[in-house]
N, C-alpha and C positions, 0 to 999 in steps of 0.2 A: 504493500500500500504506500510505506513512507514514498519507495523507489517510481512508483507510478506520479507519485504528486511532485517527485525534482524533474521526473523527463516531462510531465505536462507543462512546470515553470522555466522549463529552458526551452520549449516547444514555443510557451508567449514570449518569451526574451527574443529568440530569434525571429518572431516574427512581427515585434514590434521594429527591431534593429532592420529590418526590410525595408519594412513602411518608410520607416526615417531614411533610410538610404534612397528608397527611389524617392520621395515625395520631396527632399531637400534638392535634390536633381533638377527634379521638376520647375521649383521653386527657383533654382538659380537660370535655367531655358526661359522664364516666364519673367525674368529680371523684377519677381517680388518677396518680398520677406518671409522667411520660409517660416514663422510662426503662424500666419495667415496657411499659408498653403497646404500646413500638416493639420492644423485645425479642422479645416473645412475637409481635408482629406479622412481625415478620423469619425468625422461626420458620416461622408458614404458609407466609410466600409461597415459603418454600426447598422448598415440596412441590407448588408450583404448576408446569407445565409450562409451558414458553416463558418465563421469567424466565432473564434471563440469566443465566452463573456472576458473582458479584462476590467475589473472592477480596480478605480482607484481607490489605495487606501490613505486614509490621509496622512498615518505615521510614515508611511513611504516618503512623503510631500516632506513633511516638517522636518524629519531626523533622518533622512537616506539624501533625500535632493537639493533639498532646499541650503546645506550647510556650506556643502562645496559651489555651490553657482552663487551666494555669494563673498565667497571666498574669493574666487574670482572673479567676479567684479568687482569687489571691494580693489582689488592688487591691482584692475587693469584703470585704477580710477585715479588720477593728478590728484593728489593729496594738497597741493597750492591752490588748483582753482576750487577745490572741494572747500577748503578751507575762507577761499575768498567769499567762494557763493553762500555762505553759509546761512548766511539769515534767509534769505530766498529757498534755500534747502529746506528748514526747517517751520517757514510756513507752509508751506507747503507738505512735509510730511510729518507734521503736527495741527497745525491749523487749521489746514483743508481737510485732513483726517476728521478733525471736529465737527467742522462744517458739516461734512458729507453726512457722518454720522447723525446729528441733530435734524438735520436736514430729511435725511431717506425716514427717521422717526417722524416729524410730524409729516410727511406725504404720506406716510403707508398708514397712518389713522381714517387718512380721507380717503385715501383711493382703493387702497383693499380691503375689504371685506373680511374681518374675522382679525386684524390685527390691531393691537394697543399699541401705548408709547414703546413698551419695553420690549415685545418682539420685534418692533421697526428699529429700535436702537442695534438688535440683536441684527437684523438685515443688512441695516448702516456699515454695521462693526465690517461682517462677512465680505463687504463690496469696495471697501475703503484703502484697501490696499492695491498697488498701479503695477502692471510690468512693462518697462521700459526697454525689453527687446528688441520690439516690432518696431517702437518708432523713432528709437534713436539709431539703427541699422538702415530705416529710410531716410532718417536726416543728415548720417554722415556719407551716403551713398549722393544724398541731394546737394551737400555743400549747407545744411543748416548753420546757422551761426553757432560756433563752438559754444558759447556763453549758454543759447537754449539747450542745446546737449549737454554741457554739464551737470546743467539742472538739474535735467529728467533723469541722467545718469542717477545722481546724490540722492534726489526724491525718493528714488524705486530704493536704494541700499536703505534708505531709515525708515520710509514708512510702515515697512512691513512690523517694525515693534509694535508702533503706534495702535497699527490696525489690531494688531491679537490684544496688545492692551485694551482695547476698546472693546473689542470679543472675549476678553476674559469677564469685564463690568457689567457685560449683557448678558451672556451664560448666566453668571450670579443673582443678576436681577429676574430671570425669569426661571431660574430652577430652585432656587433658595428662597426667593423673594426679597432679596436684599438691595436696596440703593444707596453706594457708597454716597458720600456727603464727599463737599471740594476738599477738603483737607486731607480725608482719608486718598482719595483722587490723585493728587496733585503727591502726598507721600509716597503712592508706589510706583507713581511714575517716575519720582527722583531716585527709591530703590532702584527698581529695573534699570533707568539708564546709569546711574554713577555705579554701580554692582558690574551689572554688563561691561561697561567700558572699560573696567578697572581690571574683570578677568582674563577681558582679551586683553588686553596692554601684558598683563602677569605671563600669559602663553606665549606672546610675541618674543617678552625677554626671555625667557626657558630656553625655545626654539632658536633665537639669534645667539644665543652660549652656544648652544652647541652646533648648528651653523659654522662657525669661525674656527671651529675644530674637525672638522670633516669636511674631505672633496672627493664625493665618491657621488657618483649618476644614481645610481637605484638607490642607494638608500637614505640620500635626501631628496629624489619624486618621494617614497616612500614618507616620507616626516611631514612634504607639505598637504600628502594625502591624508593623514592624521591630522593637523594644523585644524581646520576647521571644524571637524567634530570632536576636539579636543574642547575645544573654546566653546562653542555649541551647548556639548552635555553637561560641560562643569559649569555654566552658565546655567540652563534648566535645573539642573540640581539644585543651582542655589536661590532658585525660583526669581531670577534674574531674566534681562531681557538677551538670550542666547543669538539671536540677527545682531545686535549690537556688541557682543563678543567677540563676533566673529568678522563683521566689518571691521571694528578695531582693531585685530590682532593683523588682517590682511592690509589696513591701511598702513599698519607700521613697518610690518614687514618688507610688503611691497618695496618701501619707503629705504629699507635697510637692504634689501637682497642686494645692490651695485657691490657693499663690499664685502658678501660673504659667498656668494655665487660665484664660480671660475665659469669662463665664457662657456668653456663645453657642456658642464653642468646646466647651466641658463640656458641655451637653445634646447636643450632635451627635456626641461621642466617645461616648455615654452609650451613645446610640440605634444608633449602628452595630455596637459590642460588644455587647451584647445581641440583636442581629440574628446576627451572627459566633457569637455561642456556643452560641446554639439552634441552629445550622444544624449545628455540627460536632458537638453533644451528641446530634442527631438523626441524623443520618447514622453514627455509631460503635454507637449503639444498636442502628439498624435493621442494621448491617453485622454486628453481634455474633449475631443470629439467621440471618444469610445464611447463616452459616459451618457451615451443618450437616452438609451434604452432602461437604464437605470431611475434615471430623470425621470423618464416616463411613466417609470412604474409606481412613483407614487402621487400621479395627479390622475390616474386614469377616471379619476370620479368628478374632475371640473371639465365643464364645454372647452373645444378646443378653439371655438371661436375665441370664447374670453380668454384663455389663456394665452393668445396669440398678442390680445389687447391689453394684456398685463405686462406681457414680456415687454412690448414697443415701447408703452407709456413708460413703463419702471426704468428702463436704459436711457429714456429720455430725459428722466430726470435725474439721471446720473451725470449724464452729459452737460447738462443745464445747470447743476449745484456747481460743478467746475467751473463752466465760464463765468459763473455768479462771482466765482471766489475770487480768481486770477487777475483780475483787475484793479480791483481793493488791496489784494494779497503784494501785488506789484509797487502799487504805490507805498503803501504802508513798509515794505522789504527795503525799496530806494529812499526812504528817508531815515530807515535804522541805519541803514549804512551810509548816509552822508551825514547824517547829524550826530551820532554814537559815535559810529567805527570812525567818520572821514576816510571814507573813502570815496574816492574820486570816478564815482560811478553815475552815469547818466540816466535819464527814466530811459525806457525801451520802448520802442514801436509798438504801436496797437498791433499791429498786424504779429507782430514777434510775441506777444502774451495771449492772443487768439492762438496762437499756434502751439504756446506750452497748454493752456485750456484743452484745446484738443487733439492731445497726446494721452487720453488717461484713459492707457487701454487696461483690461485687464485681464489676467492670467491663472493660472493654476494654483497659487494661494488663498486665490479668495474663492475658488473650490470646494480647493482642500477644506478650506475652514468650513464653510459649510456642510461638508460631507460629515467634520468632525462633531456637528451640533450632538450634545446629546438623544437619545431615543426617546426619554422618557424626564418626569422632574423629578422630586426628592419626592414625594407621594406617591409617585408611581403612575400617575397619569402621560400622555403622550406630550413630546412638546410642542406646545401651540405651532401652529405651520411651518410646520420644518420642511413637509415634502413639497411648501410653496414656495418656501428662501430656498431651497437648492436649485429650482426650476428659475424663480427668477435670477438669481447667481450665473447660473448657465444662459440663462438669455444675453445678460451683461456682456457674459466675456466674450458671446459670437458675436455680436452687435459692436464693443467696441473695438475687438481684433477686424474682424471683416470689416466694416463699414468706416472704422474712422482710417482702419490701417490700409485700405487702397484707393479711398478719398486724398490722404495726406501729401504722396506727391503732388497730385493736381492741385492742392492747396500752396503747396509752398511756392510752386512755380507761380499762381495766380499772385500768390502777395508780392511777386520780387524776392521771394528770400533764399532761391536757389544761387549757387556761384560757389565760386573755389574753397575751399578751407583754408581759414586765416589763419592756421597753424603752420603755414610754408613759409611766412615769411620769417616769423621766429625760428624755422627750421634752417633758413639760411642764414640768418645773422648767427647762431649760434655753430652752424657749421665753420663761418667765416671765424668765430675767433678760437673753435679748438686749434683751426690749423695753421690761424698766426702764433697759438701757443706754440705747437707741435716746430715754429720754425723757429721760432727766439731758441727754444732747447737747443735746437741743431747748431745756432751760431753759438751759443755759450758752454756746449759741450766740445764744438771743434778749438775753442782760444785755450781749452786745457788738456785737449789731448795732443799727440803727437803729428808732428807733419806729414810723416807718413797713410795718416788716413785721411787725409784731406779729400782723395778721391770718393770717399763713401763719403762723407759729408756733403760732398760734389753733387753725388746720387741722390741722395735721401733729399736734399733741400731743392731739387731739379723738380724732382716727383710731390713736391709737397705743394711750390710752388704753381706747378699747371693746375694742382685740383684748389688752390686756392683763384686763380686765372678761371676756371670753369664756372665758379658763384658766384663771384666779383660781376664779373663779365657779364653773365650770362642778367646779372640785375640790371647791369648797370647801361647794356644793349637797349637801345631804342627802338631800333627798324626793324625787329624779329633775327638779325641774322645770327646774333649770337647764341637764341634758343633753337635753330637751324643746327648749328653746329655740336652745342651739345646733344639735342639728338641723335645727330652722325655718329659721335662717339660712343652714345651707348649703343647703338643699333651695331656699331665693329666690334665694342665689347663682346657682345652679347653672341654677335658670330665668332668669333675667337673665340670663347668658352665651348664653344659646338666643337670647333675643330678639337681640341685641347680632348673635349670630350668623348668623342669619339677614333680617337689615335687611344686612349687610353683602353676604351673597349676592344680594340688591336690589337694591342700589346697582351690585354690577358687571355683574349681567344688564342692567339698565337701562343701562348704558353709561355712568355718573357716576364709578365709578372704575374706573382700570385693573387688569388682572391681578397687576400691582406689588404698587401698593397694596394689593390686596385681601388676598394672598397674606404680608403683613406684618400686617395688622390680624389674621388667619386665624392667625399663628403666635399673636398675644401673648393670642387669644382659646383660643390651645391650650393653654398654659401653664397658664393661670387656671383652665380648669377640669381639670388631670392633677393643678394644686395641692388644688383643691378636693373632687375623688374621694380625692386622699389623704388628708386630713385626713377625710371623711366616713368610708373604713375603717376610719381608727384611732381612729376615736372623740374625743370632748372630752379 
């Protein structure tokens, strides 16, 4: 029996890792964001016959997926601009959290049927949390303004405390019948976050000791693969806010890996976590459309006409508490930070806070939390409309993954706020003075070494020299010819690696060098051109 129930779970593993293989495929042919694509893909096949049931569970959600994706993003997150944005951050996944919450409470009095304050608060809580996959992957594909993506980035990493905070106060309010008071409120949110922060910062330090004493590939992947559920569970245990340990501990890390990370180690951490977080980004996705027939099953007793009219309206007004907020939210964020902080921050376009407004898609957390509602209260009674919050929950996340997530190009393009990433030009000014460093060394290591190596000094400051000529230039070009030219160069690059590449394939068909060797010259022939591709997307 046990034997029969591992080959049935590696029977749905591999066939969810299918779906995600061809439907992210699909997704990248269709030039749209593959959370959209496996969504609505998850949706079909939940009407195909002979597909297994794949029930989500929510401790899968909370304590299997949730820990490592944001682990990584916390790592892949500018701990400067996080730091900048910060008031903006945090009305946002505090504020708006409130909002929404208070908000979906009193609409769900008037518009649904059979709900009070405290199961709307409970609805609020469920829906109130954002994932910022879908539309920060089409803002940096659009050329969004960095400033809006880092928002959305920061948003999605904190609000999810927020939100379970707020779904812990609502569980309790309508299973126990207890309504905390502001003080009681306002304490365990200071618990949860100074607890939280304080465990992961504790894990960060642990981890960076011993970091600085090991350079070994597998078994620091192996420590950053613990890193997050480290901080996670010792976080829950202390009935802390565990999302918050875990951003922490990845923000500092992050922040610390330049000097405990040797280059080889770092590309192979790089490569595995990016493996790691499409697989579980894709399989939550494609889970999120499985769940339909689950859904279903416990509304089979309302008309589907209304239910249709519940789902619309209720997404509507998800949508609508947002833009309520983000305009208020914006002004009130740009005066804490010119008047507090001073900082030298200008208000923002309408058109740019319409666009963080409708960004608030959401995802498999606020599911999960749903799915996690209890069954029954402390009496033993059922809980008030659970099988209608998981249904309207599921409307939400189709509604505003699909609809706002392939509306969104066409919006940004319509507002003007497509164009380059303003992050190239800080890309150059900062290329330009590694390698004026990189040549002052060269002149003040040649005045104390020997005459005789003059000729490598020769070399190294020749070669340093053209790729400083290549930035310089290439900005400082008016007429196009010097981004003409740089082109040229990578495109001879890029053929010269081919050749280099395949003489080397030569050599070990021919038997002249071994698998070893080949399989090293093959790595440092990979680098050069991943470097090379990248600098040809982002242009001179």
């Amino acid at each position: 029996m046990q034997g029969g129930n591992i080959h049935a779970l590696e029977l749905v593993f591999l066939l969810l890792l299918f779906f995600v293989v061809a439907f992210a495929e699909l997704a990248r042919r269709l030039k749209t964001p593959f959370p959209i694509v496996l969504v609505l893909a998850g949706l079909l096949l939940s009407f195909v016959p002979g597909i297994p049931p794949i029930r989500l569970s929510p401790d899968l959600i909370f304590f299997v997926v949730l820990p490592p994706l944001l682990y990584s993003a916390a790592w892949l997150t500018s701990w400067r601009d996080f730091q900048y944005h910060l008031v903006s951050i945090l009305l946002l996944a505090f504020g708006l959290v409130t909002f929404t919450v208070f908000g979906v409470a009193a609409a769900a009095t008037r518009v649904f049927p059979g709900f009070d304050w405290r199961t709307g608060f409970v609805l609020g809580a469920v829906i109130s949390t954002t994932d910022a996959i879908a539309a920060t992957s089409i803002g940096k594909r659009l050329g969004l303004p960095q400033r809006v993506v880092d928002i959305l980035e920061g948003e999605s990493l904190v609000n999810d405390a927020s939100g379970l905070l707020a779904l812990e106060f609502g569980i309790a309010m309508v299973v126990q019948q207890q309504t905390p008071t502001v003080t009681s409120a306002l304490a365990r949110l200071a618990y949860l976050t100074v607890v939280g922060l304080a465990i992961g910062l504790v894990v960060g330090l642990v981890v960076e000791w011993f970091e600085r004493r090991i350079d070994d590939g597998p078994i620091e992947i192996t420590i950053s693969l613990l890193v997050p559920y480290a901080a996670y569970l010792a976080a829950e245990e202390a009935r802390a806010s565990g999302v918050l340990a875990v951003v922490a501990s990845g923000l500092y890390l992050s922040r610390k890996s330049a000097h405990f990370f040797s280059p080889n180690v770092r590309i192979q951490i790089y490569s595995v976590w990016q493996s790691l977080t499409f697989v579980l980004n894709g399989v939550v996705f494609v889970l999120i459309g499985l769940q339909l027939p689950y859904v279903r099953e416990g509304i089979r007793d309302y008309n589907l006409r209304e239910l249709l009219i519940y789902g619309a309206l209720f997404s509507a007004i998800v949508i609508l508490l947002r833009l309520i907020w983000v305009f208020p939210g914006a002004h009130l964020a740009i005066w804490i930070r010119q008047r507090l902080l001073r900082q030298n921050e200008q208000m923002p376009p309408k058109r740019q806070i319409f666009i963080v407004g409708w960004t608030g898609m959401r995802g498999v957390i606020a599911l999960a939390a749903a799915l996690a509602l209890p069954e029954t209260l402390a009496d033993g009674s059922p809980f008030p409309q659970r099988n209608l919050i998981v249904f309207l929950t599921f409307c939400v996340i189709l509604v505003t993954l699909v609809l706002q997530g392939l509306t969104l190009p066409a919006l940004i393009r319509r507002l003007g706020l497509a164009g380059p990433q303003g992050r190239h030009c800080g890309e150059k000014e900062a290329r330009r003075i590694v390698l004026e460093s990189a040549l002052a060394h060269i002149e003040a290591a040649r005045e104390e070494d020997r005459p005789e190596f003059a000729s490598v000094y020769d070399d190294l400051a020749q070669h340093y020299r053209e790729r400083l000529e290549n930035i310089v230039g290439s900005s400082e070009d008016q007429d196009g010819a010097g981004e003409e030219l740089y082109g040229r160069l990578l495109d001879l690059s890029l053929e010269l690696n081919q050749v280099e590449r395949q003489t080397a394939v030569r050599l070990r068909n021919e038997g002249r060098i071994n698998d070893e060797v080949f399989r090293e010259l093959e790595r440092e022939l990979d680098l050069d051109e991943v470097r090379l591709q990248e600098r040809e997307a982002h242009g001179p």
